[in-house]
NUVO-648201 format. One record per residue (C-alpha): residue in one letter; residue number from 1; z, y, x. Coordinates in Angstrom, 1 decimal. Layout:
BEGIN
+------+------+--------+--------+--------+
: resn : resi :      w :      v :      u :
+------+------+--------+--------+--------+
:    A :  NUM :      Z :      Y :      X :
...
+------+------+--------+--------+--------+
This chain:
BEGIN
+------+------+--------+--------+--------+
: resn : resi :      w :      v :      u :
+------+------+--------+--------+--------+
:    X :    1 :   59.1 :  115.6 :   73.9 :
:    X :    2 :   61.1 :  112.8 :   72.4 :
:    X :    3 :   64.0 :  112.7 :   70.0 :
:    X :    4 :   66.6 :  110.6 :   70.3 :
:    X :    5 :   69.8 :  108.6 :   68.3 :
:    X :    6 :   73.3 :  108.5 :   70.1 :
:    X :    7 :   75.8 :  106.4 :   68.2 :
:    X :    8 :   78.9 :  105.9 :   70.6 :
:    X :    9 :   80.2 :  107.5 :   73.5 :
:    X :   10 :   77.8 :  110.5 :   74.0 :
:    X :   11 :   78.5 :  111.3 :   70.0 :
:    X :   12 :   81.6 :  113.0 :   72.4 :
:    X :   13 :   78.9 :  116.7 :   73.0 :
:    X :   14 :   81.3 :  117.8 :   76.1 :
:    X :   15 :   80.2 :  114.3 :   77.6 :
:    X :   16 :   76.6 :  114.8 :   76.7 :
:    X :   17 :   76.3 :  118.4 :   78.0 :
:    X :   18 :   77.7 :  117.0 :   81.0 :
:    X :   19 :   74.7 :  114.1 :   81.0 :
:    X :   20 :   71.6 :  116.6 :   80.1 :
:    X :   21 :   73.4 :  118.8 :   82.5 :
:    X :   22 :   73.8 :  122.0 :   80.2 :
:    X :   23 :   75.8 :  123.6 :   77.4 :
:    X :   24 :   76.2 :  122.2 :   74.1 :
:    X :   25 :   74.5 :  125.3 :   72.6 :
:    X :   26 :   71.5 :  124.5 :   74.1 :
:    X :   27 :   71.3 :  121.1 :   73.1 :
:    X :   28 :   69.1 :  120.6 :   69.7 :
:    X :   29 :   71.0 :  118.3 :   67.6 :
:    X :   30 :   72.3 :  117.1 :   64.2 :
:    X :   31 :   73.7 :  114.5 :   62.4 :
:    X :   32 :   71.8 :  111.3 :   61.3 :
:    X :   33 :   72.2 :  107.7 :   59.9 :
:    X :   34 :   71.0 :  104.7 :   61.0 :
:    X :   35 :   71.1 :  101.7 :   57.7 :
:    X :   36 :   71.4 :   98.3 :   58.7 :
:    X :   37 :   72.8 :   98.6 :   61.8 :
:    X :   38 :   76.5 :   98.7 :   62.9 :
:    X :   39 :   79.1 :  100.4 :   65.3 :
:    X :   40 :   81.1 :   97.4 :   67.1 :
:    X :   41 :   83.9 :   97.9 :   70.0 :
:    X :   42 :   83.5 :   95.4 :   72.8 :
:    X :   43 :   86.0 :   93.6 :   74.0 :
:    X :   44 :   88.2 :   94.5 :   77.4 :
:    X :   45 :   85.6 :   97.8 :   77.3 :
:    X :   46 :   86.2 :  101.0 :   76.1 :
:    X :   47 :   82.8 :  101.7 :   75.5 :
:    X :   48 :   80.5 :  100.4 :   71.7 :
:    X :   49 :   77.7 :   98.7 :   70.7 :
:    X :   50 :   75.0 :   98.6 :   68.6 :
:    X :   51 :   73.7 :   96.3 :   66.3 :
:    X :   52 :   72.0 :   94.2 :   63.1 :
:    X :   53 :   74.3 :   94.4 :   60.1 :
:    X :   54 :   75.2 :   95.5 :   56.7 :
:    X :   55 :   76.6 :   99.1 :   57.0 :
:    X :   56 :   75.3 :  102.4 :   58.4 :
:    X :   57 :   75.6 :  103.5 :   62.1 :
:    X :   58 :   76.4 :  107.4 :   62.0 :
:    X :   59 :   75.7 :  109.1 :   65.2 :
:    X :   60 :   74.1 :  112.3 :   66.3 :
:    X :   61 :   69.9 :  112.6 :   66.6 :
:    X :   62 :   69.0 :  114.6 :   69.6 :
:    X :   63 :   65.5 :  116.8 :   69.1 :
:    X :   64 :   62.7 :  117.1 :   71.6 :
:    X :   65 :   64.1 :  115.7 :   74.5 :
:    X :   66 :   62.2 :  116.5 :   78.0 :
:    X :   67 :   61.1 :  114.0 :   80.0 :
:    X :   68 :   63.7 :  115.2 :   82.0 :
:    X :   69 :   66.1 :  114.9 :   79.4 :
:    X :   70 :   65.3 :  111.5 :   78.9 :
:    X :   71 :   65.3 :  110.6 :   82.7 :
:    X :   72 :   68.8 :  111.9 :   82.7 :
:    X :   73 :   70.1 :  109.5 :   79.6 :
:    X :   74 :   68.3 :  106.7 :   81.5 :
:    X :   75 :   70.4 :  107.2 :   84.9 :
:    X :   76 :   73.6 :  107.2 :   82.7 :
:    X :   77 :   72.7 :  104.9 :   80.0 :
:    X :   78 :   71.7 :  102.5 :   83.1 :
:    X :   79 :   75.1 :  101.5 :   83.9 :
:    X :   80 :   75.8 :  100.5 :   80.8 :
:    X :   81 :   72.9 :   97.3 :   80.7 :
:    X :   82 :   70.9 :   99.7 :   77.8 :
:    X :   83 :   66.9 :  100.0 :   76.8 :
:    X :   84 :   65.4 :  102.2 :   74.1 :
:    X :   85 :   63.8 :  100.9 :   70.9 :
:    X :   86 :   61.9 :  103.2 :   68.3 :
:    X :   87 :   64.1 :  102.6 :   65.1 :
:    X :   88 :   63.9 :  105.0 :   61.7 :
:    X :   89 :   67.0 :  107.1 :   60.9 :
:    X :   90 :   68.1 :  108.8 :   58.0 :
:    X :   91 :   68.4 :  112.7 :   58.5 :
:    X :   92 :   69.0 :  115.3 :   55.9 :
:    X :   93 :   67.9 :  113.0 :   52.8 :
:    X :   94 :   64.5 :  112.0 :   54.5 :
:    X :   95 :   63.6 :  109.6 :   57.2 :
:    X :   96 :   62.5 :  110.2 :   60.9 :
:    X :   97 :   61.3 :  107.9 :   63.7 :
:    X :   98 :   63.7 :  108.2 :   67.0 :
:    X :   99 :   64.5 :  106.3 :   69.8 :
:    X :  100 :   68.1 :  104.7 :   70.6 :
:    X :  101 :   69.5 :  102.4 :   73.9 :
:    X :  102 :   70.6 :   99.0 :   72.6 :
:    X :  103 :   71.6 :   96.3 :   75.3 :
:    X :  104 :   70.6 :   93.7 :   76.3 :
:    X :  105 :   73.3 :   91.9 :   77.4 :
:    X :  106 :   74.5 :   88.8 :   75.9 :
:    X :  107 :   78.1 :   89.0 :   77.5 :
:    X :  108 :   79.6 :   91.4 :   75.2 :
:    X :  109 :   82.2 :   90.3 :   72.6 :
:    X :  110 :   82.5 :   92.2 :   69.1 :
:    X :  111 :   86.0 :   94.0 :   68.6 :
:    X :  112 :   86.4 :   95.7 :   65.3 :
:    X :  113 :   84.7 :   99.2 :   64.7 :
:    X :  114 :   84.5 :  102.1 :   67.0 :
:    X :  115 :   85.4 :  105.3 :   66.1 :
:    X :  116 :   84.4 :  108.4 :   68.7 :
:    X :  117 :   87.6 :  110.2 :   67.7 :
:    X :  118 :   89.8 :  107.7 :   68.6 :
:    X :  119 :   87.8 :  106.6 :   71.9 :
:    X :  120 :   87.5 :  110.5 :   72.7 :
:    X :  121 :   91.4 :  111.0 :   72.2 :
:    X :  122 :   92.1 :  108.3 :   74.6 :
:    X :  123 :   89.0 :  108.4 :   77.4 :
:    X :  124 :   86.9 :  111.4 :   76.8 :
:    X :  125 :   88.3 :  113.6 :   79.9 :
:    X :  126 :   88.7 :  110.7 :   82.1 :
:    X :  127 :   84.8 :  110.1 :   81.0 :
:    X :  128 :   83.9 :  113.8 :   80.9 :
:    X :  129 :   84.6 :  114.0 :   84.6 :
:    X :  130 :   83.3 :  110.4 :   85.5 :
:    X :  131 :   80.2 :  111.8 :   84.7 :
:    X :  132 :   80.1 :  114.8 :   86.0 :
:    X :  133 :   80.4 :  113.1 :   89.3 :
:    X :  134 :   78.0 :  110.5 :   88.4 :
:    X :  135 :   75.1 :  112.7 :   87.2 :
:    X :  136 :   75.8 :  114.7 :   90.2 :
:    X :  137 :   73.9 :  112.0 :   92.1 :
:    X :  138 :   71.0 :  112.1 :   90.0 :
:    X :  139 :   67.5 :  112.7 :   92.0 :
:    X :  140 :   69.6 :  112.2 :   95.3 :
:    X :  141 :   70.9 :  107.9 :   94.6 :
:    X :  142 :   69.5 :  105.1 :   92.6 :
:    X :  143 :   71.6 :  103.8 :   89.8 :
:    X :  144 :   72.8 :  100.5 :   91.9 :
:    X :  145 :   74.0 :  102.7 :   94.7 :
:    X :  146 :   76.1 :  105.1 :   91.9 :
:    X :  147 :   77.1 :  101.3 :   90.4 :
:    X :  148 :   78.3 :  100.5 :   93.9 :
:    X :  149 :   80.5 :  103.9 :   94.1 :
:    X :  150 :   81.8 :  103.5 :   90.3 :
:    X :  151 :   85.2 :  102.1 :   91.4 :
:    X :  152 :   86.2 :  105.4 :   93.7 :
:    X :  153 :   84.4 :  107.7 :   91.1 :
:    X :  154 :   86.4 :  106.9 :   88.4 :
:    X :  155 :   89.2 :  106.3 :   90.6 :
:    X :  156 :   88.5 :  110.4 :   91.2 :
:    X :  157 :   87.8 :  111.1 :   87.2 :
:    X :  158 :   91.3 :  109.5 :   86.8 :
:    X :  159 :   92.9 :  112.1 :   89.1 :
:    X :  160 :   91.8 :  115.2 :   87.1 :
:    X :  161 :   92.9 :  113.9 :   84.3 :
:    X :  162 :   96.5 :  113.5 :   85.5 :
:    X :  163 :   96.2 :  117.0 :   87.2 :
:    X :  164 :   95.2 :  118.6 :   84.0 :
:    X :  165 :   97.9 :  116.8 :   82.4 :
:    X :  166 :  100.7 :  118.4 :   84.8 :
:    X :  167 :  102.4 :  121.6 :   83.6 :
:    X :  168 :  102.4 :  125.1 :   85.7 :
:    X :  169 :  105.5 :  124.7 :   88.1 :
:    X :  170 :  107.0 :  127.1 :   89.7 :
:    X :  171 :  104.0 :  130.1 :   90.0 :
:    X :  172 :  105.6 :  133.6 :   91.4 :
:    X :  173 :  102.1 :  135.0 :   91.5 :
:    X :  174 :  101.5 :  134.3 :   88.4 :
:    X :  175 :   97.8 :  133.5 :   88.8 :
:    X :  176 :   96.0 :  130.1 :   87.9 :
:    X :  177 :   92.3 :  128.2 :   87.8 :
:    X :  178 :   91.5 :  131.6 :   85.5 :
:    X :  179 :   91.7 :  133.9 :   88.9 :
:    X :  180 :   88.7 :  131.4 :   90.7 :
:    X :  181 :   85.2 :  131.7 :   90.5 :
:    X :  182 :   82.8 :  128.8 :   91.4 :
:    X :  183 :   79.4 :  129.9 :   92.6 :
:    X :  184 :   78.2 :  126.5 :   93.9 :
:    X :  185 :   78.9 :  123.1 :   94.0 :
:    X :  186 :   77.2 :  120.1 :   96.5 :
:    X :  187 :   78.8 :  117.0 :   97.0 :
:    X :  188 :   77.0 :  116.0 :  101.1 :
:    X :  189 :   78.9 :  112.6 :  101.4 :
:    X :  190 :   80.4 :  110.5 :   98.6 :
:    X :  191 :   81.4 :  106.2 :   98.9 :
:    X :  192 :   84.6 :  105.2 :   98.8 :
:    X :  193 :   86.0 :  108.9 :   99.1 :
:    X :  194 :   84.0 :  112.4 :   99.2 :
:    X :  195 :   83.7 :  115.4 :  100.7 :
:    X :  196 :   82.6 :  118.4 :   98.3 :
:    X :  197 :   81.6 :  122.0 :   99.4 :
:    X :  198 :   82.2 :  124.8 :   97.0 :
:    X :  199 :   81.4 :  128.4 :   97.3 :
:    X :  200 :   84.2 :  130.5 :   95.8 :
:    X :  201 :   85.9 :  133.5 :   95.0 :
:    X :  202 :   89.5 :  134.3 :   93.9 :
:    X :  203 :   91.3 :  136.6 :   92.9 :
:    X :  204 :   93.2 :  138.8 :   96.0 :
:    X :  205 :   96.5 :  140.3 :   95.3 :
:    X :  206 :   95.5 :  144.0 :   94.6 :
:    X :  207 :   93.5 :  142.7 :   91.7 :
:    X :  208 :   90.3 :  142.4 :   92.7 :
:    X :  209 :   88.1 :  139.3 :   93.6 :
:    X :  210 :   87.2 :  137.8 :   97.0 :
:    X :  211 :   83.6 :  137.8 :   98.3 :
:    X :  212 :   82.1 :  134.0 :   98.0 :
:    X :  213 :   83.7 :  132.3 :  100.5 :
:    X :  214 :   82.2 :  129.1 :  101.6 :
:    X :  215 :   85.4 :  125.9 :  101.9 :
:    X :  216 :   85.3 :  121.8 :  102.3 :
:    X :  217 :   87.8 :  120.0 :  100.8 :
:    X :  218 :   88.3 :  115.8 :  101.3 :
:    X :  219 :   88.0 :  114.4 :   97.9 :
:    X :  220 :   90.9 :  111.9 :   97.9 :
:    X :  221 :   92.9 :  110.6 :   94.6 :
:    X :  222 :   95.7 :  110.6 :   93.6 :
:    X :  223 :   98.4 :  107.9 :   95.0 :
:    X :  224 :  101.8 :  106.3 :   94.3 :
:    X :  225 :  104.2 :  105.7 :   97.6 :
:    X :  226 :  107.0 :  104.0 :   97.2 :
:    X :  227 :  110.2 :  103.3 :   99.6 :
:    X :  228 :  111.7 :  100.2 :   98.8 :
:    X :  229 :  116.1 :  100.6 :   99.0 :
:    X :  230 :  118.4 :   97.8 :   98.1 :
:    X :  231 :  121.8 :   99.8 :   97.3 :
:    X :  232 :  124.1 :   97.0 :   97.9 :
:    X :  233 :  122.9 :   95.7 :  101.2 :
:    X :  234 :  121.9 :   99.9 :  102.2 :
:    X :  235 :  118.8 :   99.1 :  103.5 :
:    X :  236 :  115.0 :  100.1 :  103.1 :
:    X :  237 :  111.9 :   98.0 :  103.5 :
:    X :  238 :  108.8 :   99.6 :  105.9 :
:    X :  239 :  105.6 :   98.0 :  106.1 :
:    X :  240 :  103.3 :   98.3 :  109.4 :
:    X :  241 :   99.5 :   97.8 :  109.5 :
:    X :  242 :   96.4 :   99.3 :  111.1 :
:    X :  243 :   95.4 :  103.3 :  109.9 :
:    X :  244 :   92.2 :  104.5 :  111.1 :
:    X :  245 :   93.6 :  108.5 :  111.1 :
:    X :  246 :   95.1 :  108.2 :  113.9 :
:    X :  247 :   92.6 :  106.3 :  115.4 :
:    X :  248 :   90.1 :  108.6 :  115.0 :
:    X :  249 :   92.0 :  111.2 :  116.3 :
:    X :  250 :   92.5 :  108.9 :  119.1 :
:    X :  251 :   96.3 :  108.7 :  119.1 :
:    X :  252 :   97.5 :  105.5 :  120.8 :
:    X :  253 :  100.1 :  104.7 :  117.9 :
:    X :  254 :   97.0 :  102.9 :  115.3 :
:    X :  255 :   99.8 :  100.9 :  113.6 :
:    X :  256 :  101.9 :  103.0 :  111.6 :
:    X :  257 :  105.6 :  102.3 :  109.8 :
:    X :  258 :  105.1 :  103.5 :  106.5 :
:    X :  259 :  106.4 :  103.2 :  102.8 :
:    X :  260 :  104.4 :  100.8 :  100.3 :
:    X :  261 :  101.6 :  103.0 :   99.5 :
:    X :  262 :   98.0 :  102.8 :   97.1 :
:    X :  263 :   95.4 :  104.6 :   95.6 :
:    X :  264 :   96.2 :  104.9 :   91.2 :
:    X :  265 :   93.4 :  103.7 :   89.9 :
:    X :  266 :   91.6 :  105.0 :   86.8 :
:    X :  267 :   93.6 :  104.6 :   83.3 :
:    X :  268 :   96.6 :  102.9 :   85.5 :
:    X :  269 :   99.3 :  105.5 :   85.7 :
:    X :  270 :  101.3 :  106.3 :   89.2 :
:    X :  271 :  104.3 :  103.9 :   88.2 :
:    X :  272 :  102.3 :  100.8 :   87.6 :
:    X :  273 :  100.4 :  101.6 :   90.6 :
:    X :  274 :  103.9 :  101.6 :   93.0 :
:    X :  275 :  104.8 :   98.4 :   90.8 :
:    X :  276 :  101.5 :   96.9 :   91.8 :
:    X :  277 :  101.2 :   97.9 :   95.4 :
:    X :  278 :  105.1 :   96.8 :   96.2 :
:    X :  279 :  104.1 :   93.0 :   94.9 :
:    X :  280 :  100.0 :   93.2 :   96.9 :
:    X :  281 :  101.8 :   94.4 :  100.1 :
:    X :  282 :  104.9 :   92.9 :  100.1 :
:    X :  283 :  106.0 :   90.8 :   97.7 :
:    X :  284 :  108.8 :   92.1 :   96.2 :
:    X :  285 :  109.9 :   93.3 :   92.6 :
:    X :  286 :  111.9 :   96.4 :   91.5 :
:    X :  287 :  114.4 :   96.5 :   88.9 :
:    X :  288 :  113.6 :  100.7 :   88.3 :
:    X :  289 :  111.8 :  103.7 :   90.1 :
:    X :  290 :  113.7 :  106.8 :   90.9 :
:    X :  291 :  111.1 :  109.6 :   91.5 :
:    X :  292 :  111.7 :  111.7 :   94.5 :
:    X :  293 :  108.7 :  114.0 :   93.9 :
:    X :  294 :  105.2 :  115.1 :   93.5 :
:    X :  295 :  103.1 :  116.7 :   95.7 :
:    X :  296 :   99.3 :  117.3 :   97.7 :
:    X :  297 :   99.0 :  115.7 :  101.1 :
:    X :  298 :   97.6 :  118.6 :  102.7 :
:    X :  299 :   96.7 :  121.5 :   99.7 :
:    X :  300 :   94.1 :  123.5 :  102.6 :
:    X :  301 :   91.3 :  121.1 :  102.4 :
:    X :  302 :   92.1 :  117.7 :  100.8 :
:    X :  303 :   92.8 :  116.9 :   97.0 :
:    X :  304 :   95.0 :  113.5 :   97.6 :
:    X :  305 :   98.2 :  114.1 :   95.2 :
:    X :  306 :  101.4 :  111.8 :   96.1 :
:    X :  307 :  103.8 :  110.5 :   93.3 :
:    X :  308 :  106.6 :  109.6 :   95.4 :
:    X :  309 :  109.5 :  107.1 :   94.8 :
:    X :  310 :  112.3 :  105.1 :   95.7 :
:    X :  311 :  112.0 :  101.7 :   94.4 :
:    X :  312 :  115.6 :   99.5 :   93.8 :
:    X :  313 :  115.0 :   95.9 :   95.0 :
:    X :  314 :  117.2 :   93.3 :   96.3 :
:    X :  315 :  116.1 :   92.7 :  100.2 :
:    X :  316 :  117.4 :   89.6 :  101.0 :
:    X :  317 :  116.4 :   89.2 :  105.0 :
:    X :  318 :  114.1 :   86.3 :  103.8 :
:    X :  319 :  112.0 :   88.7 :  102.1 :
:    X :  320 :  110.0 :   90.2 :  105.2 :
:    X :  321 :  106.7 :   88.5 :  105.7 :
:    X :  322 :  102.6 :   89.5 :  106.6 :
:    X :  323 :  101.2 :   89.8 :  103.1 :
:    X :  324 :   98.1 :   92.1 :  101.7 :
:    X :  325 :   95.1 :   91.3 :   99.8 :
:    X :  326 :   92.3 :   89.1 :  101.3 :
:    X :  327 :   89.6 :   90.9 :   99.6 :
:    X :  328 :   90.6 :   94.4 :  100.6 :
:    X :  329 :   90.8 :   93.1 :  104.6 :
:    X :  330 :   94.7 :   94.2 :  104.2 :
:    X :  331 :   96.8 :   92.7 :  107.1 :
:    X :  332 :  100.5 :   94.3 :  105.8 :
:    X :  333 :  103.9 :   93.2 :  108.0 :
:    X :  334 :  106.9 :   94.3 :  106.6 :
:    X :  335 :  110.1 :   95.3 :  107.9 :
:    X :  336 :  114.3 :   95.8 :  107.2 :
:    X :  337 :  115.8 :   98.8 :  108.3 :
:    X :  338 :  119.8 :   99.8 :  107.7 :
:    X :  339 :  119.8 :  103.2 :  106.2 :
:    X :  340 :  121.8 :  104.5 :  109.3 :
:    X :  341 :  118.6 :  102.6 :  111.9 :
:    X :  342 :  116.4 :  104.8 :  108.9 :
:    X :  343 :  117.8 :  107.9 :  110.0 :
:    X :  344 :  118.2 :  107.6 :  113.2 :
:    X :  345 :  114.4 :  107.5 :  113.5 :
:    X :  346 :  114.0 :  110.8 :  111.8 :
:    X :  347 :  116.4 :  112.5 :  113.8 :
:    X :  348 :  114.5 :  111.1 :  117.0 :
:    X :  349 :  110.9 :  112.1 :  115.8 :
:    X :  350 :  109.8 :  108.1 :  116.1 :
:    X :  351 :  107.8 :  108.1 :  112.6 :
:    X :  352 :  104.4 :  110.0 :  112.1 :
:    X :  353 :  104.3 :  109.8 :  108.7 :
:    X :  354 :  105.3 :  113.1 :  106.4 :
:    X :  355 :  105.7 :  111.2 :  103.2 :
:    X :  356 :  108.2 :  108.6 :  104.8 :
:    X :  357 :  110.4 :  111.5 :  106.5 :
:    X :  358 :  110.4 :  112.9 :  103.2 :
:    X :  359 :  111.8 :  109.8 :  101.3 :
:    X :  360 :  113.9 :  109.2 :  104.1 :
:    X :  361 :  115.5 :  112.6 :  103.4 :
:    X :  362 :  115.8 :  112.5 :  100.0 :
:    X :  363 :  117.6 :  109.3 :  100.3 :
:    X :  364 :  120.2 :  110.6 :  102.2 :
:    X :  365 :  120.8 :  113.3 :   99.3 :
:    X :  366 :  120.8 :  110.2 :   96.7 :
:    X :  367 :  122.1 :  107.7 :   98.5 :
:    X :  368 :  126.0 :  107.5 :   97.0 :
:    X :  369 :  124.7 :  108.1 :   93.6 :
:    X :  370 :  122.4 :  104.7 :   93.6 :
:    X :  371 :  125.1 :  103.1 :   95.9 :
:    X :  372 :  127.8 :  103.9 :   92.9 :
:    X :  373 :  125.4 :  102.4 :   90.5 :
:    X :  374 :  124.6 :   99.4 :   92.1 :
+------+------+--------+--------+--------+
């Protein structure tokens, strides 16, 4: 058994019941001091650090740890470049050896002191649910191979934080996440997206609850599409490039005509993300979003949420070009259609993707308002 000092993020108990992997009531802990040490922020991070000083680290001393336990803490406190040292804390007006992660790397930049409530106000769900996912891979994936993933993972932990931000819309049923029941949870494939399996049960509509039901579902994120419309020339920008959907499904139509599109990564927001994406894939600025809607991709077996806009830019016709980012093998052509050309290929069934066809339509409903305000 082995006790243990946390002084930064895992001071946050929801994140470090989700690190040991059970409740908070089970967890043996209590507050403790650490003298001559000190709490720093570091800079461009979100996360602290420890070290020599004149003050007192306050933090949270964790009793009789398993080697299981501790195995655990060293998979998460991993990523974070951390090794344990013995140290002597101060705990209810006596003293008591422990054990706390200090880093060893010589990169990080002092930034003021950190405070757990503040950090936990702004990133404790986002890092509840980063973990989750992370610790899921403990005892299955080394810690470079979870390092590898950490870009789509919190790219995912972003996502359920803006879905438990979004109010109840329109719910004739009246029932919610209250009326489910997860049995089981196994994540069998996970890199740059997932695929988790849950065993459920819900609620039926005479009352009572299903029999555990076994479903997949594509674990996706969330994502900002944006049509690009310049209301005094009345004309939209479409970019074209290479989709391995329909590829797979071994359609002969692998380069699609779609509207500027990208995943929101974590702590970015859906806005800046269609901001971003309009300058990576084509080049072009917009002087204000209008938000045509919000909705799942395909709600029966895939979490990918779209935030969907129309984006006002002047389109000269000097502004088409290939563009893309290098790194992320993107090969992007864009393209000017009149609004009428737009249309046209709705009405003849010549574009295969849904979230274009949408835009496209709720265009033509909002079409004289922007044109009046151009």
């Amino acid at each position: 058994m082995a006790d243990l000092f946390v002084y930064g993020t895992l001071r946050h108990v929801p994140l470090l019941a989700a690190v040991l992997g059970r409740a908070a009531e089970a967890i043996d802990m209590m507050p403790a001091v650490l003298d001559g040490h000190v709490v720093n922020g570091v800079q461009g991070e979100d996360f602290p650090f420890l070290s020599v000083g004149e003050g007192q680290a306050v933090g949270l001393l964790l009793r009789d740890l398993s080697d299981a336990d501790v195995a655990r803490l060293d998979f998460y406190e991993g990523g974070f470049d951390y090794f344990l040292k013995p140290v002597e804390l101060q705990v209810d007006g006596g003293s008591i050896l422990a054990q706390v992660y200090f880093s060893e790397s010589s990169e990080w930049v002092p930034e003021g002191t950190w405070s757990v409530e503040d950090w936990a106000k702004a990133h404790g769900a986002f890092t509840v649910h980063k973990a989750l996912e992370e610790m899921g891979y403990f005892g299955s994936r080394n810690r470079k191979e979870v390092d590898r993933m950490l870009p789509s993972i919190k790219a995912r932990a972003g996502s359920k934080v803006l879905a438990e931000a979004l109010p109840m819309r329109h719910n004739p049923s009246g029932m919610d996440r209250n009326d489910i029941e997860v049995h089981s949870l196994k994540r069998p494939y996970a890199e740059f997206f997932a695929i988790e399996e849950y065993e459920v049960s819900f609620r039926r509509y005479d009352g009572s609850m299903s029999a555990p039901v076994e479903r997949a579902v594509f674990m996706g994120t969330d994502a900002a599409l944006v049509l690009p419309y310049d209301p005094v020339r009345d004309r939209v920008m479409l970019v074209e490039q290479f989709r391995l959907g329909p590829t797979a499904r071994g359609d002969q139509k692998v380069w699609q005509l779609e509207p500027i599109a990208g995943r929101v990564d974590a702590n970015e927001g859906p806005e800046k993300t269609a901001h971003r994406e309009a300058f990576e894939e084509a080049g072009i600025t917009f002087s204000r979003l209008e938000e045509a809607g919000k909705a799942y991709a395909s709600p029966g077996g895939c979490t990918e949420y779209f935030h969907i806009y129309i984006g006002l830019a002047d389109l000269p016709d000097t502004v088409v070009g290939v563009s893309g980012l290098a790194e992320e093998a993107e090969d992007i052509r864009s393209y000017l259609y009149s609004f009428d050309a737009l249309m046209e290929l709705v009405d003849d069934r010549q574009l295969d993707n849904a979230p274009l066809i949408m835009m496209a339509l709720w265009l033509s409903r909002h079409r004289e308002r922007l044109r009046a305000g151009a």
